[in-house]
C-alpha positions as CSV (number, residue, x, y, z in Angstrom):
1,X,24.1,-9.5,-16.5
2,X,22.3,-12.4,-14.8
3,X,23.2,-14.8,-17.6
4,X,27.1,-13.6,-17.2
5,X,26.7,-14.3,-13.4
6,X,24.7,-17.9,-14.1
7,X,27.9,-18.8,-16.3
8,X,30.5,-18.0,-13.8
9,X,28.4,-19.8,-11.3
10,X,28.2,-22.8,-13.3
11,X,32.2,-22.8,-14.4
12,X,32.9,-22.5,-10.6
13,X,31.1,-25.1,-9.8
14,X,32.5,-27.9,-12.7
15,X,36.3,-26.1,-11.4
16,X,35.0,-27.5,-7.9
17,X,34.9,-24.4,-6.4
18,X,31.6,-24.0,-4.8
19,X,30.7,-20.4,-3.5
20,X,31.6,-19.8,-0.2
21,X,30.7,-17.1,2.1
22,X,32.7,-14.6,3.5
23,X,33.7,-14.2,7.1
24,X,31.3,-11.3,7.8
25,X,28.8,-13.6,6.2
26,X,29.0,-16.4,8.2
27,X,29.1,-14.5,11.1
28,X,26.4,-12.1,10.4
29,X,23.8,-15.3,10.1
30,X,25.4,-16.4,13.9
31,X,24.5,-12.9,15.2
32,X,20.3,-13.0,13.6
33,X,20.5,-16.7,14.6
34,X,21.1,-15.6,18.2
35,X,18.9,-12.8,17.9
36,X,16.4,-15.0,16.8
37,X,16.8,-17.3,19.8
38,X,16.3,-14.3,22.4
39,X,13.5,-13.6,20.3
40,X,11.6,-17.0,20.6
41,X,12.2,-17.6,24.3
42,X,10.8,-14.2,24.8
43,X,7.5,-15.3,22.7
44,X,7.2,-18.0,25.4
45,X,6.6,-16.2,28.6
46,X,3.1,-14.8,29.3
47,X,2.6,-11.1,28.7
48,X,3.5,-9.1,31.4
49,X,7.6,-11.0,31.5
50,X,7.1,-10.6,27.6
51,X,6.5,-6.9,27.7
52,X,9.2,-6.5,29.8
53,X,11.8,-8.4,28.4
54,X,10.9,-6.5,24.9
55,X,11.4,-3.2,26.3
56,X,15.0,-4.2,27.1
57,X,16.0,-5.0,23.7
58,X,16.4,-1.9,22.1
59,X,20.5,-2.0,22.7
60,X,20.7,-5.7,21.3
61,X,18.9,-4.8,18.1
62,X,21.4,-1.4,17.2
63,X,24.9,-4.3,17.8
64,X,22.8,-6.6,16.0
65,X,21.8,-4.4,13.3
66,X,25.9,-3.1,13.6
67,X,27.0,-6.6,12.9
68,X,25.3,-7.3,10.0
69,X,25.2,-4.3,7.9
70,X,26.4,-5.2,4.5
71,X,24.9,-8.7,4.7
72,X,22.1,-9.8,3.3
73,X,20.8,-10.3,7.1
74,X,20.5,-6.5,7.4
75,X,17.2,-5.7,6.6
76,X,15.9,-7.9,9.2
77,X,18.3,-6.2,11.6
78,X,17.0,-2.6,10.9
79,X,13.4,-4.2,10.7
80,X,13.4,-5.1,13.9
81,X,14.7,-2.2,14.9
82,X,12.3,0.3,13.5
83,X,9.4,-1.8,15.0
84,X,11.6,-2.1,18.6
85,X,12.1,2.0,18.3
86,X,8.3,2.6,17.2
87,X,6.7,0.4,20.3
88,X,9.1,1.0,22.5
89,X,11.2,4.2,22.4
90,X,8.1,7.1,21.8
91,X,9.8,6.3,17.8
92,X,13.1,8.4,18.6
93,X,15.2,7.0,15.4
94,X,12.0,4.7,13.5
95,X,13.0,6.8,10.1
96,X,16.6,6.5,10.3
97,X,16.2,2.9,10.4
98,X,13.8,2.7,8.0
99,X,15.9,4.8,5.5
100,X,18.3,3.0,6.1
101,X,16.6,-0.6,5.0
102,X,15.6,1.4,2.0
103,X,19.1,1.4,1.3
104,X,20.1,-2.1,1.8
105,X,21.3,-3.7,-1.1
106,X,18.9,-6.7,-0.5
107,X,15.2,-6.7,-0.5
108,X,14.5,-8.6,2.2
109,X,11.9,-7.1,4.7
110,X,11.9,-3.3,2.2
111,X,7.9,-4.4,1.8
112,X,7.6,-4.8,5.6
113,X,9.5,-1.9,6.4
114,X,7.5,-0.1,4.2
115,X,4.4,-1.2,5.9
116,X,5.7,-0.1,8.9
117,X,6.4,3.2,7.8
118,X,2.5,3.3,6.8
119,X,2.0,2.6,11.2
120,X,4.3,5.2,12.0
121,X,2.8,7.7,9.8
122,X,-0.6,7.2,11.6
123,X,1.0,7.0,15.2
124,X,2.3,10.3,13.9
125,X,-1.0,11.4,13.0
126,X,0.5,12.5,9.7
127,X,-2.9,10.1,8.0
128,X,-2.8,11.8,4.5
129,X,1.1,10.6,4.0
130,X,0.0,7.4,5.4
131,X,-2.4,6.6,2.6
132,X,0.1,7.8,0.5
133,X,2.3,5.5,1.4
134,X,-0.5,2.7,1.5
135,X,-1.6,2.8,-1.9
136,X,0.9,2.2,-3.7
137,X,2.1,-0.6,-1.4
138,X,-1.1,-2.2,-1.5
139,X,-1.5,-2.4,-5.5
140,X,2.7,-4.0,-5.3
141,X,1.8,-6.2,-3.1
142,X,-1.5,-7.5,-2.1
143,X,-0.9,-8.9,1.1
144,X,-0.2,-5.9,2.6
145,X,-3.8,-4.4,1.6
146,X,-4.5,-4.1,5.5
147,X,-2.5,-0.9,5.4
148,X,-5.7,0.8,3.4
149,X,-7.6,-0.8,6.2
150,X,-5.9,0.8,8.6
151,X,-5.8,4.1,7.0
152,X,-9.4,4.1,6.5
153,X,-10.3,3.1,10.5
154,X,-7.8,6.3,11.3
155,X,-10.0,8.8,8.9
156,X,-13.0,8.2,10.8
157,X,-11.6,10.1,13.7
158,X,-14.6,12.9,14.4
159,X,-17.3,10.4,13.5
160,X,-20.1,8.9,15.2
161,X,-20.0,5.1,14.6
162,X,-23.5,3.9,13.3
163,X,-23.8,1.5,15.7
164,X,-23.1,1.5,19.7
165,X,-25.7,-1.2,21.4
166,X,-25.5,-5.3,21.4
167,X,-26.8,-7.7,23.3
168,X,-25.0,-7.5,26.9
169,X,-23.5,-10.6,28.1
170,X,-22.4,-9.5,31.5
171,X,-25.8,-7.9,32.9
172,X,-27.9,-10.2,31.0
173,X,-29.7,-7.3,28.8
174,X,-31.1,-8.4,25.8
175,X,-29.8,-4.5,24.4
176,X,-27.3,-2.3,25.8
177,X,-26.0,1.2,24.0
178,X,-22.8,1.3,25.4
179,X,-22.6,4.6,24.1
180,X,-25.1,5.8,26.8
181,X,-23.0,4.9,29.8
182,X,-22.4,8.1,32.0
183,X,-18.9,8.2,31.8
184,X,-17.4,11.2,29.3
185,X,-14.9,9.0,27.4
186,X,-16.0,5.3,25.9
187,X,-12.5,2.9,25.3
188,X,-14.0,0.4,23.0
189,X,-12.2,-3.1,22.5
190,X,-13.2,-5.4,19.8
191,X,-11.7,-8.8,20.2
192,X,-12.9,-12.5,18.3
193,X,-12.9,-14.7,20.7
194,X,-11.3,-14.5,24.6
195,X,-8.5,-16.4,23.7
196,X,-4.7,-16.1,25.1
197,X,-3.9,-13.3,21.8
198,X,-7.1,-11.2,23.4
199,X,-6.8,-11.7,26.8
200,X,-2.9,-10.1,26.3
201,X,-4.8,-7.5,24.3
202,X,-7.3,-6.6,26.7
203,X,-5.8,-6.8,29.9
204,X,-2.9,-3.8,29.6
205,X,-6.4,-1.4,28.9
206,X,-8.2,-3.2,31.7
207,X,-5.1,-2.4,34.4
208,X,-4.8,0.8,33.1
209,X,-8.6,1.7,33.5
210,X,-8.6,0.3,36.9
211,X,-6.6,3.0,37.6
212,X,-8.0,5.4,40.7
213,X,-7.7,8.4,38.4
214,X,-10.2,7.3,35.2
215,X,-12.4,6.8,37.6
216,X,-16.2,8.2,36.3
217,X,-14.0,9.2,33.2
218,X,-13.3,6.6,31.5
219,X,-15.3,2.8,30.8
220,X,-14.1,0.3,28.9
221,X,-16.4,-1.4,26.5
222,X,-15.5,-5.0,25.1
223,X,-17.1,-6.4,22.0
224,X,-16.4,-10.0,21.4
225,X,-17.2,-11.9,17.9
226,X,-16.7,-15.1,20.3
227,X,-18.5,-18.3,18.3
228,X,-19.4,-19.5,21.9
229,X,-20.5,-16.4,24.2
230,X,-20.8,-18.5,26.9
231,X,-16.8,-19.2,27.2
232,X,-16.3,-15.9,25.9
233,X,-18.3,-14.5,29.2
234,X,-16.3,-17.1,31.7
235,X,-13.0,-16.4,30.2
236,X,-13.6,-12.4,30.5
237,X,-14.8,-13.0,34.0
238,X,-11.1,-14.6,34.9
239,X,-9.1,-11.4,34.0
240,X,-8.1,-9.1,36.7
241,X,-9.8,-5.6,36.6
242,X,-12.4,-6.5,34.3
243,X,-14.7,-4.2,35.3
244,X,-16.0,-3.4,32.2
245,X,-19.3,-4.0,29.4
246,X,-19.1,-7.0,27.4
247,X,-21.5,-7.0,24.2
248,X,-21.8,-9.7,21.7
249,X,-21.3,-9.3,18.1
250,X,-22.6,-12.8,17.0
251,X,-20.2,-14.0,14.5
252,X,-22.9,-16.6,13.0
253,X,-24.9,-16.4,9.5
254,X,-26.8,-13.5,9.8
255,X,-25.5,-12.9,13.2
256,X,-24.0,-8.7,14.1
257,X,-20.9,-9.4,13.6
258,X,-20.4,-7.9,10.3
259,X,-22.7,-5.2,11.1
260,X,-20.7,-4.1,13.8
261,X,-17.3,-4.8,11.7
262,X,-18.7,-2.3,8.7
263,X,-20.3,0.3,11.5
264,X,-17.1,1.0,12.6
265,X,-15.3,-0.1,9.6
266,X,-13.1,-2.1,11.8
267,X,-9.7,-3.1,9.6
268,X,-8.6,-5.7,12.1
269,X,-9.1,-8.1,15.2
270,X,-8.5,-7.1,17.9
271,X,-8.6,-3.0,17.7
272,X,-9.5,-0.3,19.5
273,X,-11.2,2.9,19.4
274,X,-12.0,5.8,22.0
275,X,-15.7,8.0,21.5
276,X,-15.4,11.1,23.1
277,X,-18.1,13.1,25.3
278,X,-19.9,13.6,21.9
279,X,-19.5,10.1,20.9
280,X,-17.6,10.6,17.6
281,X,-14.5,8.8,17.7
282,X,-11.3,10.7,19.0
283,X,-8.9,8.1,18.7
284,X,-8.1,4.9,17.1
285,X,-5.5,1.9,17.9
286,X,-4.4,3.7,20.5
287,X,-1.8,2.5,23.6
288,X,-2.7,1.7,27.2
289,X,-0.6,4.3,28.6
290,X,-2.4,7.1,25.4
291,X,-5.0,7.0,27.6
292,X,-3.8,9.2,30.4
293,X,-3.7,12.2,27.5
294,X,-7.1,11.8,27.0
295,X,-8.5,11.6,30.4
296,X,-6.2,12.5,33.0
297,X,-2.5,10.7,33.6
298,X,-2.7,8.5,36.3
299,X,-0.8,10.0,39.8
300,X,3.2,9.1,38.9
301,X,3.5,6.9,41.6
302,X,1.2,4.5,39.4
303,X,3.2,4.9,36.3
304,X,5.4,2.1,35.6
305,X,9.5,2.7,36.4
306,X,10.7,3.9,32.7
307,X,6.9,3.6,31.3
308,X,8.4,2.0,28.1
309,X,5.7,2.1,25.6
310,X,4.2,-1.6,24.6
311,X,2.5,-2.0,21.1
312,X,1.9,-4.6,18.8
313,X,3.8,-4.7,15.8
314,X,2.0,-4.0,13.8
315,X,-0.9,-4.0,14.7
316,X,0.1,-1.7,17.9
């Protein structure tokens, strides 16, 4: 079949009668290209205009997605989508539009769609389908191999991680346990260094810990694999409400870093993890605004107008 089409692509072309595309074509690749511009100016402004501007989308992506169905632009459409539903809209409609990218007649973005099926499936909590899902994707495609990863951080939910203490950069402890701070519930943040893609991590849980009603419930415990702790400790210092530990997992030859990475089998930087009053993990990757189910919600007149839900694609 591929031969027939090569041949009547070839005779077209000696008639002089290049391929052209169709109307619906042509003016599917205007609608991604203006998607795409929204897209990129949003990517420029600094985290807080970013979030919000993101949240707003959602009726942008279903006419974009509405314009180029049929089109070989469609799977990005209904990616985009899915991910825009998942991190913003509590995942009301992620499967439809997954489904329906299964059915596109192109393959473009199926393999991402179907690693973002594996995220939903463990913001679901449904973690036995996810590793279903995982394996297989994994074995097709290498580079998505973080899905197993992932998978495998969320199945250590009810364990103790082997190690808690590191050498504190904030109190100037050679050694502090984290894990023995008073506080009931531990939110644990392990970043590389305190760069802009950390800080924008960090911060959300930082504002959301400030918060009057975590107060001696929650503390927030940042582990940095920074190369240069020194920076790492000024730039932490900078962000508002960091009142929080900062330990060091020394990223050098024979340094912690792996140590910690394999003690809490960490599938990614940055992550996060909660340990309960037991100090066995009761959550993984979880969202700012999760925290208010594990602790206590904030008073409402905290709670952002709308409290659209801000993750990070894939990672969040």
């Amino acid at each position: 079949m591929r031969a027939v089409l090569l041949i009547i692509a070839v005779l077209a072309l000696a008639a002089g009668e290049a391929p052209r595309d169709s109307e619906r074509d042509r003016a599917a690749a205007v609608a991604i290209a203006d998607l795409d511009r929204q897209l990129d100016a949003i990517r420029r402004l600094d985290a807080p205009a970013r979030q919000a501007k993101e949240a707003g989308l959602g009726r942008t992506l279903e006419r974009t997605a509405e314009k180029v169905a049929g089109t070989k632009h469609e799977g990005k459409a209904l990616y985009l989508l899915a991910n825009w539903r998942m991190t913003h809209a509590e995942g009301k409609g992620v499967d439809e539009a997954l489904d329906a990218l299964d059915r596109c007649a192109y393959p473009g973005f199926k393999s991402a769609g179907s690693y973002l099926r594996v995220l939903w499936r463990l913001r679901q909590g449904r973690v036995v389908e996810a590793r279903t899902l995982a394996e297989p994707l994994a074995v097709r495609i290498p580079e998505f191999a973080g899905a197993l990863a992932l998978v495998a951080f969320h199945e250590r939910i009810g364990q103790k991680p082997a190690r808690t203490a590191g050498r504190d950069l904030l109190g100037g402890d050679a050694s502090r346990d984290g894990a023995a701070r008073p506080e009931p519930w531990l939110l644990w943040l392990f970043v590389g260094g305190i760069d802009d893609a950390a800080r924008d991590f960090v911060q959300p849980f930082l504002s959301e810990a400030a918060k009057p009603a975590y107060r001696g419930k929650l503390r927030v415990v940042c582990v940095t694999a920074a190369a240069n702790p020194l920076l790492a400790v000024t730039a932490f210092r900078q962000l508002p409400d960091a009142g929080a530990d900062l330990l060091w997992a020394d990223p050098g030859e024979g340094g912690s870093a792996d140590e910690w990475a394999a003690a809490w089998a960490l599938p990614t930087l940055p992550c996060a993890g909660v340990l309960g009053p037991d100090r066995a993990l009761v959550a993984v990757m979880p969202r700012p605004e999760d925290l208010r189910a594990l602790v206590g919600p904030a008073d409402a007149s905290e709670r952002p107008a709308g409290d659209g839900r801000v993750g990070k694609p894939g990672t969040r």
